[in-house]
N, C-alpha and C positions, 0 to 999 in steps of 0.2 A: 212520534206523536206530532200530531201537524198545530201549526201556529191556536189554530181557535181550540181545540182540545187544553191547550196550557193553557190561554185565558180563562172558560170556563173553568179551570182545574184552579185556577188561583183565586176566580172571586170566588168558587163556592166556598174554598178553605178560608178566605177571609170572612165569608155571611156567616161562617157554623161560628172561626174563634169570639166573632164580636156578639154572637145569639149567648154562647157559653157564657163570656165575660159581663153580660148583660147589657153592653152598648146598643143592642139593637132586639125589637121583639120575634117571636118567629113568626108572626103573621104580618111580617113586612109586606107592602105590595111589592110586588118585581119590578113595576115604574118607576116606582119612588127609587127602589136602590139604583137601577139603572140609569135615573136622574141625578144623581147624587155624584155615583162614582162617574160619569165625565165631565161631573160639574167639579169636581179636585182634580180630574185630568187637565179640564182647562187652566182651571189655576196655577198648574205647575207648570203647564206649558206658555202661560203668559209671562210668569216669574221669570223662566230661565231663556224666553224672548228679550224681556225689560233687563235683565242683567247684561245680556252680551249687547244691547245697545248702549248701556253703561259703561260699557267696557271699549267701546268704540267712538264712545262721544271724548 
């Protein structure tokens, strides 16, 4: 299974458990999710930026 097949394979399993759990509607726009989930990629990757410059300083 190539790289982007696992990606879509993980956000969809992520959009159905948080539609189930109620976190999210199912008439999400796809924008919106697709703005969201690299808006917490960035954040994670700023986090663990600012940490290893902590770790350096």
């Amino acid at each position: 299974m190539s790289i982007r097949k696992h990606i879509k394979a993980a956000i969809k399993s992520l959009v159905l458990r948080a539609i189930d759990s109620g976190d999210i509607r199912a008439e999400l726009e796809r924008l919106h999710l697709l703005s969201a989930l690299v808006g917490v990629s960035n954040v994670a990757s700023f986090s663990r930026l600012a940490a290893k410059r902590e770790a350096t300083d």
